[in-house]
N, C-alpha and C positions, 0 to 999 in steps of 0.2 A: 568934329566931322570924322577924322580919321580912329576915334574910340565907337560910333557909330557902326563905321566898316566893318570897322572887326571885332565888334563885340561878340562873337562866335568862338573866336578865338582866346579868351578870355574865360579861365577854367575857376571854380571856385573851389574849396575846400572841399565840398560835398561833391563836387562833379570827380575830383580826383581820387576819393576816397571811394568812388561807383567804378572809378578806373580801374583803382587793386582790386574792387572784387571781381570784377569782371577776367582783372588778369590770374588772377587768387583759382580762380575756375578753370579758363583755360592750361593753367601748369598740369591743374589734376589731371585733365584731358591727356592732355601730351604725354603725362606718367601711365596710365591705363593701358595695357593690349588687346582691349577691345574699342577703347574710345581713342586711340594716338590716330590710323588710319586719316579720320576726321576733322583732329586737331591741326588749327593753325598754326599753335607754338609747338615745334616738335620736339622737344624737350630730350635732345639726341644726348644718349649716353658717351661720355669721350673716354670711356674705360680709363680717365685719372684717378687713381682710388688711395692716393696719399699725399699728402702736402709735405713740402721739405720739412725734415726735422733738426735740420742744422750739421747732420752727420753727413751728407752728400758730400762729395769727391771726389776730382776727378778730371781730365780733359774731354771737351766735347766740340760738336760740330753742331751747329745749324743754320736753316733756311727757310726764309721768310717769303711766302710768295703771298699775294695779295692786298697790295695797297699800289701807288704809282710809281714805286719801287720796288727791285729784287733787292735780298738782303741774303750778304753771307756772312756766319758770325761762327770765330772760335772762342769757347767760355772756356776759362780755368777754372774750378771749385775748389777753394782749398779749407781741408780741414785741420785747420789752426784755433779754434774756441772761438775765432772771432767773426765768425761768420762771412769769409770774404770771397769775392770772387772777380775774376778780371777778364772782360769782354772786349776781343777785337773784332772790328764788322769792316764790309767794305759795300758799297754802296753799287746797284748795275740797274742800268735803265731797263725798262719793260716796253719793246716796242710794240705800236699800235698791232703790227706784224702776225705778231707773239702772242699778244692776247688776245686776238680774235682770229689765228691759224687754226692749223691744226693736233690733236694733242701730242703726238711724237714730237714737232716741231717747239711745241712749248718746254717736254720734259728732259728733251736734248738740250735745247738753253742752258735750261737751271739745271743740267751735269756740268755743262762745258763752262759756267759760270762757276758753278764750287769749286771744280777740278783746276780753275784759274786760279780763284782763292786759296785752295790749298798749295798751290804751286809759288805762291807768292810770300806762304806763311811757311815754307818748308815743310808741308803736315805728310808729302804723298807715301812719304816710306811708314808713317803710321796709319791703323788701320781704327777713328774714330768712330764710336757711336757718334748716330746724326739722329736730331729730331727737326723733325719738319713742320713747320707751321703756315698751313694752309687755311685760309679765313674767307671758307666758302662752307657750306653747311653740307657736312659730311655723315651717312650712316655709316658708326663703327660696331665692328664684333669685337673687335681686343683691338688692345692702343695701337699697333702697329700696320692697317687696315684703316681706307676707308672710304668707301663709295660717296665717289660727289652726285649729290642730291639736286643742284642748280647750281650755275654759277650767277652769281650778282656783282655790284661793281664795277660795270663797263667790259668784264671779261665775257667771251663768247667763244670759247674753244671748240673747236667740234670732234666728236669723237671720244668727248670726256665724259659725257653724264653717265650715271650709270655703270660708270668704271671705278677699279680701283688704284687711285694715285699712289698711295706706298708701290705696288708692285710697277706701275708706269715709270717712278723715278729709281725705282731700283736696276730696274731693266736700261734706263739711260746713263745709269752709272756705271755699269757693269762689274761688282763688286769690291769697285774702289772702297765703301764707304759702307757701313753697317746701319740699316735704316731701324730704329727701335721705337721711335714713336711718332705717330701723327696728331698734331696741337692746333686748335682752335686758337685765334690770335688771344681770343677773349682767355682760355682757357689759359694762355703763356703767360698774359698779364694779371694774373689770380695766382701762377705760380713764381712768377719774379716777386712781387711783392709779399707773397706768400715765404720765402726763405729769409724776409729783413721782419718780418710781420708774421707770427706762429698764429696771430687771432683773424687772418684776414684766410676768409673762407668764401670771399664772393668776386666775383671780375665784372669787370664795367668798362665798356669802350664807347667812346664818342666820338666821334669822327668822319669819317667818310663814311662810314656805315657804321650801325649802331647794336651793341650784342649785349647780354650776360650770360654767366654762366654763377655757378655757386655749388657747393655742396650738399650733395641730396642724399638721404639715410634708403642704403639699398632695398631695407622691405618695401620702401615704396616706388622702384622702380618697376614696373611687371615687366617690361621691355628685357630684363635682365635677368639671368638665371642667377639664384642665390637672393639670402638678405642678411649677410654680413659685411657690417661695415660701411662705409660711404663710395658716394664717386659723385664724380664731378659732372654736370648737367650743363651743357649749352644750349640755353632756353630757343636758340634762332629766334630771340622777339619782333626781330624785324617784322615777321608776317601778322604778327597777332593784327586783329581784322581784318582781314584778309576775304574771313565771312561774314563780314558787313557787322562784326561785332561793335565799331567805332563809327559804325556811319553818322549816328545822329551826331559828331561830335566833329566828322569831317566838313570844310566849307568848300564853297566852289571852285576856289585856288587850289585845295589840296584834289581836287578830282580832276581839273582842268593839268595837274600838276604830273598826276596819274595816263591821264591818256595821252601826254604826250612821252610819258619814259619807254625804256629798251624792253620795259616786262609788265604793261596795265594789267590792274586786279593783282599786283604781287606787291609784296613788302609794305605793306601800306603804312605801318609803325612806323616801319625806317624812312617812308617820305614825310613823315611829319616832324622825324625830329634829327635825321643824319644831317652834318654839314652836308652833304652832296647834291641835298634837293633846297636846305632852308634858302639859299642865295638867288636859287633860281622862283620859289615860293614868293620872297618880294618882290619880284621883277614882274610876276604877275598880277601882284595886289597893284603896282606901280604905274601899272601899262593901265589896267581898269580905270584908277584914279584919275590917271590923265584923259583916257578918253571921255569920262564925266566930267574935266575941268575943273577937275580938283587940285589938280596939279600942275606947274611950269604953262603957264594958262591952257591948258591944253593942246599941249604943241607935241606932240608923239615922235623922241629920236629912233632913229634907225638900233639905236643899241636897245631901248626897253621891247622891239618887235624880235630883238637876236636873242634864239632860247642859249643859256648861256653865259649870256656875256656880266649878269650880277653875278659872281662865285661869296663864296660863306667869307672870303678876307675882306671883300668890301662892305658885307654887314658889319664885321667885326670891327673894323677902321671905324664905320660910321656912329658904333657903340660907345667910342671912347670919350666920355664926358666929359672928363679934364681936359680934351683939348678944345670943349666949347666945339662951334660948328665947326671949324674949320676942313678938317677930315671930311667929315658930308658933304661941304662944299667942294672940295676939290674934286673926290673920286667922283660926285654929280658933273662937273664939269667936264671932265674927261668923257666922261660918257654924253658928251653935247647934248647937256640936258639944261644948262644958265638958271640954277635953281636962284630965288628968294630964297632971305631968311625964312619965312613961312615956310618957303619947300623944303628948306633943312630941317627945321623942327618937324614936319608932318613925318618927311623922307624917317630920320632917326626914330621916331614914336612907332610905324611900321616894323622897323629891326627892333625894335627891343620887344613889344608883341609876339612876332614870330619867333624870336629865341627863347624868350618867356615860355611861351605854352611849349617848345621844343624840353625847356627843363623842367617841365612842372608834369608832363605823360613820362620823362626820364623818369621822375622824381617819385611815381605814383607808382609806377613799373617795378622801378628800384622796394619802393617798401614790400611792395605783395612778396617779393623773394624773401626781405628780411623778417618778413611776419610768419613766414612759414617756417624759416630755420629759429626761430624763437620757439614756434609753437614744436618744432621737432624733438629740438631740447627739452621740452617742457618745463621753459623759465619763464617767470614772470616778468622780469627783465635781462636783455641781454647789450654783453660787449663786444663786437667785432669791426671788424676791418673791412671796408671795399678797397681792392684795387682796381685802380682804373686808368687808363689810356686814352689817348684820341686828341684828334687837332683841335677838337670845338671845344672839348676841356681844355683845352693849353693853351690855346690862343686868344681864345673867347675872352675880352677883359670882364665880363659878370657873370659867365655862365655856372663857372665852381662854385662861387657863392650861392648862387639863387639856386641849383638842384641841391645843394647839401644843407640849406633852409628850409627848404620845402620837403626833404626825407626828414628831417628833424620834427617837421611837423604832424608829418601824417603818422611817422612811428614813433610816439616821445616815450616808448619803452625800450627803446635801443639804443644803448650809446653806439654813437658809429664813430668809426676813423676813416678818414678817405685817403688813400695813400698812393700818390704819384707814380705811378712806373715811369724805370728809368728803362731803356730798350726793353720794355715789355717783350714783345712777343717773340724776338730774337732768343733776348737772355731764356725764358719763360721756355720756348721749347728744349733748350739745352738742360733745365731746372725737370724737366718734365722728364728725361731722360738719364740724367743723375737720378732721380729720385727713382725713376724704374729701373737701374741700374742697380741703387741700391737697394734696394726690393728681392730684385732677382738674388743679390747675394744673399740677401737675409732669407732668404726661400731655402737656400741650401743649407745654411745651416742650423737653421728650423728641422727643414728635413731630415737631414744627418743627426739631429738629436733625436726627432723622434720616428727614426727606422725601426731601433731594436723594440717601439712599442708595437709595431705590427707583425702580426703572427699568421701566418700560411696557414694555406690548409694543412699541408705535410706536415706543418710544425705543432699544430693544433693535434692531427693524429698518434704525432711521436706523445704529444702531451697524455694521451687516452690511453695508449699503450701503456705507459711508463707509470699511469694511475693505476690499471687493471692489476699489472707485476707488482706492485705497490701492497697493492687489496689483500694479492694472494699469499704474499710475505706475512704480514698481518694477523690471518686464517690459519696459519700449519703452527704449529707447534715447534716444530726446530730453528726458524727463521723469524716468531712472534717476538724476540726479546731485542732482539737488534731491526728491527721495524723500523719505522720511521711514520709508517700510516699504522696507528696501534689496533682498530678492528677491534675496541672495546667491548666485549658483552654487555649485552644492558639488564638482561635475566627478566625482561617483558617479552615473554613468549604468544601475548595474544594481543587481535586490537578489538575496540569495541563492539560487541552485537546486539548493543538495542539491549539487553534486559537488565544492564548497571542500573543504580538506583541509592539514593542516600546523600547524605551531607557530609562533604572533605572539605579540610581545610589542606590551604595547597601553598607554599612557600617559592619566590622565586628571584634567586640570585644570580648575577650573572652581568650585571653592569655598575654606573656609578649607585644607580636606583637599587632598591630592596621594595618588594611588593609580599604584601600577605592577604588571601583571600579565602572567601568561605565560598563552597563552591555546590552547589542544589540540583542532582541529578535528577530527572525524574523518566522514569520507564512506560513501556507499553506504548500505545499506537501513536500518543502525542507525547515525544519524547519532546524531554527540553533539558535548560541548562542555564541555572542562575546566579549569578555571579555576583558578590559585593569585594571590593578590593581597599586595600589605602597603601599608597607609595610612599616608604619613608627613606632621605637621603641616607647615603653612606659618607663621613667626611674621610678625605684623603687621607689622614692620620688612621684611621681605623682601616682603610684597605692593606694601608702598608707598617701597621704598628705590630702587634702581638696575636696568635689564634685567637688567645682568651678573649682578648677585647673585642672580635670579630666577633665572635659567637654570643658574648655578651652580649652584643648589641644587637644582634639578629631578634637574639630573647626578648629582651626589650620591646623593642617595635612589635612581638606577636602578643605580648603583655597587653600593651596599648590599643592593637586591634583588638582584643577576644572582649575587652574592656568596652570598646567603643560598640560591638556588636551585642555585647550582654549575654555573651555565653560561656564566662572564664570557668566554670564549673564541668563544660561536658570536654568527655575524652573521646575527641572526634580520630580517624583515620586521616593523617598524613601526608601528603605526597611532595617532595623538599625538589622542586627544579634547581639545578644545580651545574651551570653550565661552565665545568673548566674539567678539564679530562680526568676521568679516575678509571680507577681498575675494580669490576664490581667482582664478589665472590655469589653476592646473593642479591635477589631485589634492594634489600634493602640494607647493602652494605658496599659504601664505595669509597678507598681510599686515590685520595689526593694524589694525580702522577707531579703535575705541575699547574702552577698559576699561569695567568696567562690574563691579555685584556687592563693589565693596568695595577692589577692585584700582586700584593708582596707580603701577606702576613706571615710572620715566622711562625713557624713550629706546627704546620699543619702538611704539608708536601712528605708524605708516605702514612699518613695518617686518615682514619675512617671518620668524613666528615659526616657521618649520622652519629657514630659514637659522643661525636665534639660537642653536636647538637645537643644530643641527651645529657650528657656532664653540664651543659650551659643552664636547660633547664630545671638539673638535679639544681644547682647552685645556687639557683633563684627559686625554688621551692614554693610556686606560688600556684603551680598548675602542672596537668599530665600530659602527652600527646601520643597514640599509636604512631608512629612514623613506618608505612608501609613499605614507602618506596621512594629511593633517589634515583631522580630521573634528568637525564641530559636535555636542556630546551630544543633541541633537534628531534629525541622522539618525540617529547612535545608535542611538537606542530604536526609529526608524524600521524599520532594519536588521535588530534584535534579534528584535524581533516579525513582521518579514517571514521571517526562518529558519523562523517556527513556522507561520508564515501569510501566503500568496505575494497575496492580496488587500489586503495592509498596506501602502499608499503615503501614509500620512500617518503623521508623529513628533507629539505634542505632551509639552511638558513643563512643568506646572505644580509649583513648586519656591520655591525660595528666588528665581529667575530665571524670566520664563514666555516662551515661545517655540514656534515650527510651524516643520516644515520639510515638504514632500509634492512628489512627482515627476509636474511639466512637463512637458507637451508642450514640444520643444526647438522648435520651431516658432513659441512662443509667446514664447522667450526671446529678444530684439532681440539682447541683450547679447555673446551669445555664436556664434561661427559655429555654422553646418547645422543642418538641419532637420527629422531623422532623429533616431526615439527619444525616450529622455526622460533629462531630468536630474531630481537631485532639486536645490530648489531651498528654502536658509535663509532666512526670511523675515525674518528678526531686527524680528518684531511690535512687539515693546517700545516699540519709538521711533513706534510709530502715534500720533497725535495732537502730534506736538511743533510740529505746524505749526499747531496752534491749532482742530484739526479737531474736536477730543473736548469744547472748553473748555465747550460750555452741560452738559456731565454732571461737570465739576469741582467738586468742593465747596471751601470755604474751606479746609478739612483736608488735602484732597490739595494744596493750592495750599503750605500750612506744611511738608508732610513735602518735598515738591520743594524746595521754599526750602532746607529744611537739609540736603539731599543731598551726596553726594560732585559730584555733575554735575546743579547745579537746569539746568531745560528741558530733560530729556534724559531717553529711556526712561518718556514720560509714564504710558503704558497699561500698561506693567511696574510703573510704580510705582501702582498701580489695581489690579492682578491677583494679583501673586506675591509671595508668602510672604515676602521680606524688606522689603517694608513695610508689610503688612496690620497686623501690631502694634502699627507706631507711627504708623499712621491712627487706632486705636483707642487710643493713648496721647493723641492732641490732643483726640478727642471727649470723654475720661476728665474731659481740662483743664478745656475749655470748660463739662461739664455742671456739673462741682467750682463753679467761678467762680460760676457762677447758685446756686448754692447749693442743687445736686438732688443731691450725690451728698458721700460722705466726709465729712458733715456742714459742708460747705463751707469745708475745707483742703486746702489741694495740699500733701501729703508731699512729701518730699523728693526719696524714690525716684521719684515720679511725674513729676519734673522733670527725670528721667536720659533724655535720647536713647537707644531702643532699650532701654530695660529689661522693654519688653511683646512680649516675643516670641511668634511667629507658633504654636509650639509650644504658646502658653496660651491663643491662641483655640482649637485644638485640643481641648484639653483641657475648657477651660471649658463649650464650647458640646458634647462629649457628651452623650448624652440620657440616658444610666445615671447621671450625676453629680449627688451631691443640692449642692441649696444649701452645706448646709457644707461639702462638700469644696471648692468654689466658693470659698468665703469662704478657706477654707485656703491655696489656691491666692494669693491677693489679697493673704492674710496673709507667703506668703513675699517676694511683692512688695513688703511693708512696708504694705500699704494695711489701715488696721482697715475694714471693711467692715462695713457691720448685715447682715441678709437683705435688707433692699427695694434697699439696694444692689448687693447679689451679680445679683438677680435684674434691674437697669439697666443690668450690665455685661454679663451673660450674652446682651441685648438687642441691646445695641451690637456686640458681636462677631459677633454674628448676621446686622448688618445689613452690618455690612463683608466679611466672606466673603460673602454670599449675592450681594452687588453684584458682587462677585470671580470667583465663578463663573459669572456669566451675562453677564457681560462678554467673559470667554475664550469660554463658549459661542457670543457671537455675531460673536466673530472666526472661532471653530472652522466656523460655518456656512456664512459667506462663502466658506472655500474649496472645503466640500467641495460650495458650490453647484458653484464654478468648475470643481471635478473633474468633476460631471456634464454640466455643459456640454459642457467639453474632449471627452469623451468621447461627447456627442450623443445622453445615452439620457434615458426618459423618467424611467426609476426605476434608483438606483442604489445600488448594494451595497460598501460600502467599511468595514475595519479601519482605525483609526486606534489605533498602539501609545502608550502613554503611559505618562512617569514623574514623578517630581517626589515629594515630602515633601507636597505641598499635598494632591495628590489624593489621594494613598495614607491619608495618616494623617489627615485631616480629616475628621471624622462625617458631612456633607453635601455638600460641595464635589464632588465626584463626582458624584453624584445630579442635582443642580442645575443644572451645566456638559450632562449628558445631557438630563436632560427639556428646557435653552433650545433643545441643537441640534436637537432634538425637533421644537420648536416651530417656530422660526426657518427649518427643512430640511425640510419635512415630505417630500420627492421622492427624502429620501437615507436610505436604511439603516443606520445607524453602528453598529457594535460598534467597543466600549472593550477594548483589551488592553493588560494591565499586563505594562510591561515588566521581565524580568528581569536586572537591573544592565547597561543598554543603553549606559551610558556606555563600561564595560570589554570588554564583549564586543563590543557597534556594533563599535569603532573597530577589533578582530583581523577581524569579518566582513566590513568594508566593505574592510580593507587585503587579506582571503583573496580576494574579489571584483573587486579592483582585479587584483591577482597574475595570477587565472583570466583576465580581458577581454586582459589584457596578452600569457598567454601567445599566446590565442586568436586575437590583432590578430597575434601574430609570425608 
């Protein structure tokens, strides 16, 4: 009869598995800022954005309002490796008074309560952080704020909704006490368990009222500005149905249950599964029963008509199986009800029913959370931790079992842990305030390390100046030998106009790669440009062994192409890219100032790397080559993008190498005779600052990656800018934060210790803005670095800061010149293409953007368009030799 009743009550696999998704759904809701409004779970952000990580420290305060007791609690954290920590509480009753006054008289309470506690613990000459844990469902803006949204629970304060309790109880403290954050109970019992438990990332209360919370991955918060990193989510499940999304699932007891509480049409979850309503939920199935004569023959006590008088201890008594009926029969008794055995066995079938389906909507609720932080991860299977709280878990003799069987069932892709809190919400807000505590410290000295990467406007400016004086040392003739920005001639006096024409082959050196290509100009109205190339490695021993072998091996590989293409017979024109500084006399003669980039061959550095070329080739006596013209991969791209667009007199190339080259007034050039025309002119930047000119913007970092250089004090502002040592800038800062003990839990792995193992490719990567935290972390992980997320999200920070330094630094060399250009050129506003290549700019999510808006700033008189150049290395060098060919014919 009584499985008849309540077969309504009675959920099956299917029914609870329609549950998550139905809860699966409403989380999204609550997450959305155009659908939260609406939503019944409000899925309130508690601005906790870090779980202990064992490092927390400390003496603390807190207070516990919300259950039918006030709670004052001082936490010790101590950081001894063993993760300890020692909790004194003291217990203050909550009068009826109190919790249904008015709110001054509540927030005076709980001062003159603490202020007792403190006075009891000797705390008042110290001036503790306090976290507050108030277990009412609160909008926050930051942790330490937060508008109560309703009160529930039997509290009914006036004057409170709509307000904010942080500043209510600060104001009744009156600076006794430093309030630094406000805690969801659920939220304190996620972080108490959370510091015994690094895997437990979710809270579960049951009890008088019923909550979770868990960790939500910020780009899906809309509610919240940013999407790095996590925080913590207090679902307020209580409400969910709220909009009749569980009606068909509700019985007459639960609505009968509904109109008679303090808030009909509210909480409607938490009446079907909090201790607070389940007690009183049989007392109505009971009273029904017996008016049908189903029960104590139908003899109706004054206690099943008193709303009330079943509470959640007398189901739980009546649960205890081991002790056979007796329990049922007594507490029946009492309540001058003279059951039968029959009535005991019906009485007990009724409570295990309703706490049944109470763990089995827990249990369904519970997974929707766990199936999302699985799907967030994107694991197939996951391990973690619920903490959890509440009277009806603790006291309940079958309730822990039957909801952590019933989550086992619905998610059997999760191993879960269910883990006890010990003074949850107490310890948990003092947990919540160490850990923001410690947060806050490690904010500063994060930030203190990376100050010196931030550069002012004024500082940016001094940078433009101190380029231009730079340029102009470079250009004169008495001041060009002690330079520092050498202002190379390139002896390419023209850029292309359309009537080049012919087949080059074009050579280009300049990284670990060696490319040789044949290159197909074709003239008149449909200009074009055909390109076949083949890339052959360079190995490490030949960068850094002997010229000969270098040059040999160049040979070699143009052997192999002219072979591969079927042309080893024609003596085509030349053009050799050639990107490490020389000093040219003529197009096509430029000795070697220095290596640079990785390269150490001997016996080449003052020496005419075309001469070496042709001895390589004399050597190997297999073929001829005119070689017209050695040309810097700077003009290049200069070149490249002048074929496309005749306004293009500036190259830059940010790369693995950063460098400018743009065409002089020859007039301006000391260096070189006559006065007529223009050159273009390699400034080989790089070496800006070696004279000690950049040192107040050097950090400690730049000063280590110099040190361990191929060439320390050389190429200062290269090593500041470009791509092959922006990595392992962010490889020292990685060290240094490690060492303080803000990052990798304070170990320097191994891999962390490898020069060059953070390449310039995974600031790239890391700092895209499509990139969640864990791919971040993935990223880290192939580096060998186990990372948390507040790590991911410190590194993600740091690369940030070192690119963004990187590109505003090139921007404010890039300004300098093209101030120079419009000088040069004497207009008021000026209009100039600057072609550009390099890996930094191209493939970098910001670096681009950044370098534009500094010259922006820096030039406001100059007009820049950015053109990206298309392989300016291989094409420049056939353009500038088709260019050189054309002036040549033209001079004959």
């Amino acid at each position: 009869q009584v499985d008849r009743y309540l077969y309504h009550m009675r959920l099956s696999d299917d029914v609870l598995l329609d549950v998550m998704a139905r809860f699966q759904a409403e989380m999204v809701k609550g997450l959305g800022r155009d659908t939260n409004p609406t939503a019944t779970v409000k899925m309130l952000p508690s601005f906790v954005r870090s779980l202990p990580d064992g490092s927390e420290k400390g003496e603390f305060l807190a207070v516990d309002l919300g259950g039918s007791q006030f709670r004052a609690h001082q936490v010790k954290v101590f950081d001894d490796g063993k993760q300890s920590s020692q909790l004194e509480s003291k217990f203050y009753p909550s009068p009826k008074e109190v919790i249904q006054g008015n709110g001054a008289e509540l927030f005076d309470y709980v001062a003159d309560c603490l202020l007792d506690f403190m006075e009891t613990k000797n705390l008042k000459h110290k001036k503790l952080p306090l976290g507050f844990t108030f277990s009412f469902p609160c909008k926050q803006t930051k942790l330490d704020e937060g508008i109560l949204l309703a009160w529930t629970k039997h509290f009914k304060v006036r004057g409170v909704q709509d307000t904010d309790v942080v500043s209510s109880l600060c104001k009744a403290l009156q600076k006794h006490v430093d309030v630094l954050a406000l805690v969801n109970d659920t939220v304190g019992t996620m972080m108490t368990c959370g510091y015994d438990d690094q895997r437990c990332e979710v809270g579960l209360i049951i009890g008088t009222g019923t909550n979770a919370c868990y960790m939500e991955e910020m780009r899906h918060i809309d509610l919240v500005e940013g999407d790095e990193g996590r925080m913590c989510i207090n679902t307020e499940w209580g409400a969910f149905g709220d909009d009749g999304a569980l009606d068909d699932l509700r019985t007459e007891f639960d609505r009968e249950l509904d109109q008679g509480s303090l808030n009909p049409g509210k909480q409607l979850f938490e009446k079907m599964i909090s201790s607070l309503h389940l007690g009183e939920l049989v007392r109505l199935i009971l009273l029904k029963m017996t008016k049908e004569g189903l029960l104590f023959n139908g003899k109706v006590s004054t206690a099943l008509l008193t709303k009330g008088k079943i509470e959640m201890k007398h189901v739980s008594a009546m649960e205890k199986y081991k002790e056979g009926l007796s329990n049922t029969k007594e507490i029946l008794t009492e309540l001058n009800l003279f059951p039968s055995e029959e009535d005991c066995i019906a009485v007990q079938h009724v409570c295990t029913i309703v706490s049944f389906r109470s763990a089995n909507l827990c249990a369904a609720a519970l997974a929707a959370i766990l199936t999302r932080l699985r799907e967030n991860k994107k694991l197939l299977r996951m391990r973690t931790t619920v903490g959890i709280d509440g009277g009806l878990y603790k006291t309940h003799p079958q309730y822990a079992k039957r909801l952590h069987k019933v989550v086992r069932r619905l998610v059997p892709n999760c191993d879960v842990r269910f883990l006890l809190s010990v003074s949850g919400s107490g310890k948990g807000a003092a947990m919540v305030t160490a850990v923001a505590y410690r947060l806050a410290a490690q904010r500063k000295q994060i930030d203190a390390a990376l100050a010196p990467f931030l550069l002012s406007l004024e500082t940016l400016r001094e940078v433009k100046n101190k380029m231009r004086t730079e340029l102009e040392y470079g250009l004169k003739r008495e001041t060009q030998a002690s330079a520092t920005v050498k202002m190379l001639p390139t002896y390419v006096c023209g850029t292309p106009d359309g009537t080049e024409t012919g087949k080059f082959l074009a050579l280009d050196l300049g990284g670990t790669n060696f490319r040789v290509l044949l290159v197909k100009i074709g003239s008149g109205r449909r200009r074009s440009v055909q390109m076949y190339n083949k890339i052959f490695a360079i190995p490490l021993e030949i960068m850094q062994g002997t010229g000969e072998e270098l040059f040999d091996h160049i040979v070699q590989c143009i052997a192999d192409f002219l072979e591969y293409m079927g042309i080893k017979g024609a003596r085509l024109p030349l053009g050799f890219t050639f990107s490490f500084p020389c000093r040219q006399a003529s197009i096509d003669k430029g000795t070697l100032v220095g290596w640079t980039k990785g390269f150490k061959a001997t016996d080449c550095e003052g020496e005419d790397v075309v001469d070496m070329l042709r001895e390589a080739i004399r050597r190997r006596n297999e073929f001829d080559l005119d070689i017209v013209a050695v040309v810097n991969d700077t003009v290049g791209t200069m070149m490249t993008c002048g074929y496309e667009d005749p306004n293009c007199e500036i190259g830059l190339i940010a790369g693995t190498g950063s460098n400018v080259c743009y065409m002089e007034d020859m007039k301006n050039i000391e260096i070189v005779e006559g006065n007529e025309g223009k050159m273009c002119i390699n400034t080989e930047w790089g070496g800006f600052g070696d004279n000690g000119c950049i040192d107040n913007i050097r950090t400690k970092y730049d000063k280590e990656v110099d040190e361990g250089s191929l060439n320390p004090g050389k190429q200062r502002y290269e090593k500041m800018t470009s791509g092959m040592y922006l990595g392992e800038i962010v490889r020292q800062i990685l060290i240094d934060l490690t060492k303080q003990g803000l990052l990798f839990r304070g170990q320097i792995s191994e891999s962390l210790r490898k020069r060059g193992i953070f390449e310039t490719k995974f600031l790239s990567q890391i700092e895209s803005d499509r990139l969640a935290l864990l791919q971040v972390r993935q990223i880290l992980q192939q580096l060998g670095l186990d990372s948390t997320c507040d790590d991911s999200i410190i590194v993600k920070e740091v690369c940030g800061a070192v690119s963004k330094r990187a590109a505003q630094l090139c921007g404010a060399g890039l300004a300098a010149i093209v101030e120079k250009k419009r000088e040069n050129r004497g207009v008021e506003h000026l209009q100039i293409t600057v072609g550009v290549d390099g890996t930094l700019y191209k493939l970098h999510p910001h670096f681009s953007r950044i370098l534009r808006e500094t010259v922006k700033e820096l030039a406001p008189q100059c007009d820049v368009t950015f053109m990206l150049s298309e392989d300016g290395s291989g094409k420049g060098a056939a353009l500038i030799t088709a260019v050189a060919k054309r002036l040549h014919n033209v001079g004959q």
